[in-house]
C-alpha positions in Angstrom: 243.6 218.1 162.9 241.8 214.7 163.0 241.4 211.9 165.1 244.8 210.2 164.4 246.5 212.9 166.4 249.8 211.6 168.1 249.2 211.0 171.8 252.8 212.2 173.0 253.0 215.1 170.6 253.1 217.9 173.2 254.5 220.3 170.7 251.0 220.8 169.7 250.2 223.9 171.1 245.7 224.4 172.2 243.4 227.1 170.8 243.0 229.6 173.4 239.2 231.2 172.6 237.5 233.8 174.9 234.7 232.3 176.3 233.1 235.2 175.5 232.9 234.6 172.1 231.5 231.6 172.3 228.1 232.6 173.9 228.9 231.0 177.1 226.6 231.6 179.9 228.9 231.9 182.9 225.6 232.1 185.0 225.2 228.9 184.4 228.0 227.0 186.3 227.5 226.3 189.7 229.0 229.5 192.1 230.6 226.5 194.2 232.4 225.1 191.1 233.9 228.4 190.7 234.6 228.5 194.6 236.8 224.9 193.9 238.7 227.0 190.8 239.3 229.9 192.6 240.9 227.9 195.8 243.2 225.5 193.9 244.3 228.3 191.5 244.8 230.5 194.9 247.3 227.6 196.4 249.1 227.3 193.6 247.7 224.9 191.3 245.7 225.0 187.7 242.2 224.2 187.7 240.1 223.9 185.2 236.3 222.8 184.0 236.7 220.1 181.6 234.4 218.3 179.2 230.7 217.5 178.5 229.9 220.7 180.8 231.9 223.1 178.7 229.9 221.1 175.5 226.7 221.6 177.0 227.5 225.3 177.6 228.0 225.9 174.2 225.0 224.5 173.1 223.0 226.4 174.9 222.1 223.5 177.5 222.1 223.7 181.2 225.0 221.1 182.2 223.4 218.3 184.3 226.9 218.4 186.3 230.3 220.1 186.2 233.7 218.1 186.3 236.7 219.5 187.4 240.6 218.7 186.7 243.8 219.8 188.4 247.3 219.4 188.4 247.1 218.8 192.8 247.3 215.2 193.6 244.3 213.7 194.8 245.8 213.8 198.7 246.3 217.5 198.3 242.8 218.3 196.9 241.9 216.4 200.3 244.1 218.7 202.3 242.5 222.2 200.9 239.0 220.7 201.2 237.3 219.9 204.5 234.2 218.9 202.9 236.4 216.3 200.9 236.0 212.9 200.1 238.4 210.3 197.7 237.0 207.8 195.9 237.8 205.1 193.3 240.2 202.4 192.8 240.8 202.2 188.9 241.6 205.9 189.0 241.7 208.1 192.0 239.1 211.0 192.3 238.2 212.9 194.8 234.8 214.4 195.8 233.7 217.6 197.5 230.3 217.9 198.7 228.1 221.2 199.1 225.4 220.3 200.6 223.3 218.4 198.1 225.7 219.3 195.4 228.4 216.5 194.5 231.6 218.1 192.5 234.2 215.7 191.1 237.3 216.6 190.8 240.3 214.6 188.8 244.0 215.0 188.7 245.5 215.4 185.1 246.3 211.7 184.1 249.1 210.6 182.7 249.6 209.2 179.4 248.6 205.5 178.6 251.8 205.3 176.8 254.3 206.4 179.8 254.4 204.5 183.4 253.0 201.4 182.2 253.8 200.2 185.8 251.1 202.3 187.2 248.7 200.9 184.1 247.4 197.5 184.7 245.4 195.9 181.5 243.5 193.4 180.8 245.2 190.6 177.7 242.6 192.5 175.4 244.4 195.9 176.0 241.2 197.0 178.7 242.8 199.5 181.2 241.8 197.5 185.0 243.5 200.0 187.2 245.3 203.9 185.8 246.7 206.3 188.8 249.8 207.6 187.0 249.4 211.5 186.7 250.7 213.9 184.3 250.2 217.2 183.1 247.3 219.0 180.9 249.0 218.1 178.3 249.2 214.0 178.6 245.2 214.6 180.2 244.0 215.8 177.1 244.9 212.8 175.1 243.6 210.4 177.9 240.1 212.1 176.8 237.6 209.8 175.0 236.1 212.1 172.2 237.4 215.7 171.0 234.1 217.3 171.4 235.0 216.4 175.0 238.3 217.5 175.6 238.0 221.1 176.2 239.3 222.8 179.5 237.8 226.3 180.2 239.8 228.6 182.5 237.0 230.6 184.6 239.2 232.7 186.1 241.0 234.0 182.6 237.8 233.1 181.0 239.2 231.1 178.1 238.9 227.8 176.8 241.9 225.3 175.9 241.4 223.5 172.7 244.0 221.1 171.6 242.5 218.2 169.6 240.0 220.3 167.8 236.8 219.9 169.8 235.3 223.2 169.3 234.8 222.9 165.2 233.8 219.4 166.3 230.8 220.8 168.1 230.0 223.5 165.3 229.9 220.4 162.6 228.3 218.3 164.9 230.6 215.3 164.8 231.3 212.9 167.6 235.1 211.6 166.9 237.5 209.5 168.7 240.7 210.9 169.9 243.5 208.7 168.5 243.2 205.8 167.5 239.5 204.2 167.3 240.2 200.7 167.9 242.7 201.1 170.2 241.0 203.3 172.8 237.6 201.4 172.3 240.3 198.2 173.5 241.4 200.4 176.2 237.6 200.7 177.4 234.9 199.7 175.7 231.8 201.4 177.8 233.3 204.6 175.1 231.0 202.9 172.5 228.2 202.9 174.5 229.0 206.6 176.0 229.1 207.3 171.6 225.8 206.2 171.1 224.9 208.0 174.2 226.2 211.6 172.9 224.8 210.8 169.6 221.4 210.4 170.7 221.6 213.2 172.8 223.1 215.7 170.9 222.3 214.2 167.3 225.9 214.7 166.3 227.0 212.0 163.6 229.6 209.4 164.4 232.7 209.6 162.6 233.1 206.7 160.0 236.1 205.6 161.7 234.2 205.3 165.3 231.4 203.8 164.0 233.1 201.4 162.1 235.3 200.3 165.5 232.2 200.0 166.9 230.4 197.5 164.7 233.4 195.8 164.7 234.4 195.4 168.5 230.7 195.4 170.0 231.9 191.9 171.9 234.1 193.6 173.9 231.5 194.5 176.5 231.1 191.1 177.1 234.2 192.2 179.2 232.7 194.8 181.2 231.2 193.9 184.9 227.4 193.6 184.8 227.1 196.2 187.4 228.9 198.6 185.7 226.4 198.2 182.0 223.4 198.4 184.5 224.3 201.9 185.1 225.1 203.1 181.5 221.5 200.7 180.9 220.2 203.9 183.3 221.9 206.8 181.5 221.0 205.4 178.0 217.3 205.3 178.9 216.5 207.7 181.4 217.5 211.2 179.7 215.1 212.1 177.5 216.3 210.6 174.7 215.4 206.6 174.5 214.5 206.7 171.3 216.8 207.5 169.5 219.2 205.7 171.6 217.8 203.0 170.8 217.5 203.1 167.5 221.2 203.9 167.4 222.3 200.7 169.4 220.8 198.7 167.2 221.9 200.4 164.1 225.5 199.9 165.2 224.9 196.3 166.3 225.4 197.3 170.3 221.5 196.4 171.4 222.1 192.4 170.9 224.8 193.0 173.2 222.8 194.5 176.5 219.8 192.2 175.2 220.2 189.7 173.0 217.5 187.5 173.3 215.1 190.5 172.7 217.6 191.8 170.0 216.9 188.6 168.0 213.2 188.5 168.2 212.9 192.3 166.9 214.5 191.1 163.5 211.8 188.8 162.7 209.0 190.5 165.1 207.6 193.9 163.8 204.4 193.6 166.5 207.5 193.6 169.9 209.5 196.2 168.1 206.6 198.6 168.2 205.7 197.7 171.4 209.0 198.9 172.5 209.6 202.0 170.4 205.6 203.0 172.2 207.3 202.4 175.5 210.3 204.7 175.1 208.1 207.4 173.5 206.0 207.6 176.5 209.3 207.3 178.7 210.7 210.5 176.6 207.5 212.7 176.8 207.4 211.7 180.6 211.1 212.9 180.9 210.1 216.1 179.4 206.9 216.6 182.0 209.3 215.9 184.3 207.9 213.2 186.1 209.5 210.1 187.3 210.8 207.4 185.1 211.5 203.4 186.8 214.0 201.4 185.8 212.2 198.5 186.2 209.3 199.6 183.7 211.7 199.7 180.9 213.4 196.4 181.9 209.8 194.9 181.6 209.6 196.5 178.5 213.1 195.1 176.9 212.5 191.3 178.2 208.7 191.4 177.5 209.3 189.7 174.6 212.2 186.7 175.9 209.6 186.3 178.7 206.9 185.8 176.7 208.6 182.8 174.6 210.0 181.2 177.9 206.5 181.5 179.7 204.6 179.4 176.8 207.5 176.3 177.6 206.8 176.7 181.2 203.2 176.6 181.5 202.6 173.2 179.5 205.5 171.4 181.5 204.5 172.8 184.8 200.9 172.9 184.5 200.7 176.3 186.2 199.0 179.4 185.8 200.2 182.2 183.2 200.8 184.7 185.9 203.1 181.9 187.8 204.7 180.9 184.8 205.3 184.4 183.6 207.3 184.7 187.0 209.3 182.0 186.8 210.3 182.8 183.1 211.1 186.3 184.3 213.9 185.3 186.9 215.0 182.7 184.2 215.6 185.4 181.6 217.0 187.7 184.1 218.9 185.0 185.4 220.4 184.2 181.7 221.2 187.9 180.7 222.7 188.4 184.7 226.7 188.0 183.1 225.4 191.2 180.7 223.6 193.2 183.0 223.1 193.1 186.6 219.6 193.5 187.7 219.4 194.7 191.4 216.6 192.9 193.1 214.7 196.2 194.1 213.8 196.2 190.2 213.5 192.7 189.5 211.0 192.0 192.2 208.8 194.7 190.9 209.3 194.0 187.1 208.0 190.1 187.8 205.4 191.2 190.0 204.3 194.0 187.1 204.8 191.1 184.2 202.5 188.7 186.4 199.7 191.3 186.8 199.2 190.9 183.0 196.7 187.8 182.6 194.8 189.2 186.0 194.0 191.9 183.8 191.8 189.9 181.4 189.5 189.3 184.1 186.6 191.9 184.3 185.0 192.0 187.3 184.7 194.7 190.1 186.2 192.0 192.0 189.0 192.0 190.3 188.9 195.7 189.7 189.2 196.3 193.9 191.8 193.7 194.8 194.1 194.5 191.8 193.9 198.3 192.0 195.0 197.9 195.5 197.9 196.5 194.6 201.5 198.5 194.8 202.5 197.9 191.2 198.9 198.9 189.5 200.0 202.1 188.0 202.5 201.0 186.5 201.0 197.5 185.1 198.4 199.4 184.0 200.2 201.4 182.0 202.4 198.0 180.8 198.6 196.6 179.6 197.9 200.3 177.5 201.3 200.1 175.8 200.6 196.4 174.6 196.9 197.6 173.3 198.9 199.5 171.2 200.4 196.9 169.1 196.9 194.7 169.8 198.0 192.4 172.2 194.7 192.5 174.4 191.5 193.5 173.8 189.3 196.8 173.7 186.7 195.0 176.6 189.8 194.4 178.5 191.1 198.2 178.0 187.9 200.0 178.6 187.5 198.6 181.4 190.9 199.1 183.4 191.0 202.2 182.0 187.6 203.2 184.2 189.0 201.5 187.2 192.7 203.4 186.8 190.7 206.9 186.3 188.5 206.3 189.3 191.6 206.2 191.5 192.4 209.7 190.9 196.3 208.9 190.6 198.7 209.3 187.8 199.9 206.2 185.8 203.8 205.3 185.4 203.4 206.8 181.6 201.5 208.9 179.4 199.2 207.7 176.6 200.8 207.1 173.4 198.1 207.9 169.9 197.2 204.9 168.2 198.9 207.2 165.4 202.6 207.6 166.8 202.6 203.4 166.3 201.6 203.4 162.7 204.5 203.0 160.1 206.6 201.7 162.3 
């Protein structure tokens, strides 16, 4: 089958394959995910785990978190479940809490092509608000790529395959069910949830999906600024940044989060390297497992639209380069805040971690006392090693705050990068 499957075809009946046989580690899904399964299937309704969990499972990965889909009604998963909660206004969900652990649970939607009056849409074809419900088999085509639009039975222990998902994983190929263009219309955020899964699980984009992407990339011009600030936080903060990146701008999506930035790394070899050393520090220090800040990386991606503003600002304002590097950093947030919502919890810290940059070039114990005291000195520290890198400050200034930073026993926002990772790049 391929990724032009009809969306109504319900004559087409799914691959039903013991779990069993695919190496699935049963162990591995959460005993209160079962729990949900068990209940629902106990009342009278199917249940099953659905998507990037069963993937995951496959691949020998632990699944970060399990989703769950049902024929009940979203009112009626509510009923069963004390510890219930519904959510959601584009698409009803509901969610039931254990303790610290948060399981989603969706009813089987309908397909886009039946009840259009439950489907509003945008003029460009972008689904706005979708609470029409269907059966398993109208749910599977609502799914954005094959590789995740598998449903695993835990109580039978098999997995449903309709749309081929499972030779999908094998080959390692990320493709679109139906048409590309269409469902990229229908929501774009599924290019940036590709590029995502790509980099993640260094599948290879079908030629059709990447093509759609490279084509429609403006349509996330559409998409609320809130909602690409928190696809900005999955892209970068899961261990694979990267690549991601790379991948974002290889299919002409980068220019679209940053496009100030995107345009300077065509001509500017010295920022690109700056960045690539920042989000190989940001992978290794997802693999230690310590914490990664969104603001760091923000600082990293405007560094260089900053920069360029900053020069302007100084001459006609005759103020210092830490003020003026503040002033340009609310401008360029300010001028990218229709692309990507900033919360000010991050901003505040980016322009006060930006600022700290020229304070840096004076040596002085001083200086070394009332700086290191400062709530953001880790972490601007760690800004100033990254720029050595690419030779945007000098050894003097280096050696030096690297003394101060290891005489207050505390670890940085990011590991060290070798001189050596940078070269060839």
């Amino acid at each position: 089958m391929d990724g032009q499957i009809r969306l109504l075809d319900k004559s087409i009946q799914p691959k039903k394959i013991h779990a069993a046989s695919l190496k699935i580690n049963k162990e591995l899904i959460s005993k209160n995910v079962l729990k949900i399964i068990e209940k629902l299937n106990a009342s009278g309704f199917q249940a099953y785990l659905v998507g990037g969990c069963i993937r995951d499972l496959m691949l020998g990965m632990h699944p970060k978190d399990f989703d769950l889909t049902t024929d009940a009604k979203p009112q009626e998963i509510r009923r069963l479940f004390k510890n219930c909660r519904l959510i959601g206004r584009r698409f009803r969900l509901a969610h039931i809490r254990f303790g610290r652990e948060l399981i989603e649970v969706a009813t089987f939607r309908s397909s886009a092509e039946n009840n259009q009056a439950d489907i509003l849409r945008s003029s460009r074809g972008r689904i706005l608000r979708d609470n029409a419900y269907g059966s398993i088999e109208d749910d599977v085509f609502r799914r954005d790529f094959r590789c995740n639009a598998l449903y695993y039975d835990t109580v039978s222990n098999y997995i449903l395959d309709y749309v081929g998902g499972l030779k999908d994983i094998k080959s390692k190929r990320l493709v679109m069910i139906g048409n590309a263009h269409r469902r990229l219309h229908e929501d774009p955020v599924r290019m940036i949830r590709a590029i995502r899964f790509a980099a993640k699980l260094n599948f290879n984009i079908d030629a059709q999906l990447a093509s759609s992407i490279k084509k429609n990339s403006g349509l996330l011009e559409s998409i609320p600024a809130a909602r690409i600030f928190d696809e900005f936080l999955k892209l970068f903060q899961s261990g694979y940044a990267e690549s991601t990146f790379e991948l974002l701008v290889k299919f002409g999506l980068f220019k679209e989060l940053f496009p100030q930035t995107d345009e300077q790394i065509n001509s500017d070899a010295t920022l690109k390297g700056f960045i690539v050393a920042a989000l190989q520090n940001t992978d290794l220090r997802f693999i230690e497992k310590k914490p990664i800040t969104p603001m760091f990386l923000l600082g990293v991606f405007l560094w260089g639209p900053i920069l360029k503003y900053s020069s302007n600002i100084k001459k006609r304002k005759k103020c210092s380069q830490s003020r003026s590097l503040v002033i340009s950093t609310y401008k360029v947030i300010a001028m990218n805040s229709n692309r990507m919502a900033i919360p000010k919890r991050f901003s505040s810290l980016m322009s006060e971690m930006i600022a700290m940059q020229p304070r840096f070039e004076i040596i002085s114990s001083k200086q070394a006392k009332l700086l290191s005291r400062l709530r953001i000195f880790r972490a601007a520290y760690d800004f100033l090693l990254l720029r050595s890198l690419v030779g945007d400050c000098s050894e003097e200034v280096i050696k030096f705050w690297s003394k101060v930073q290891l005489k207050t026993g505390k670890d940085i926002h990011h590991r060290k990068v070798n001189r050596k990772q940078l070269n060839g790049r």
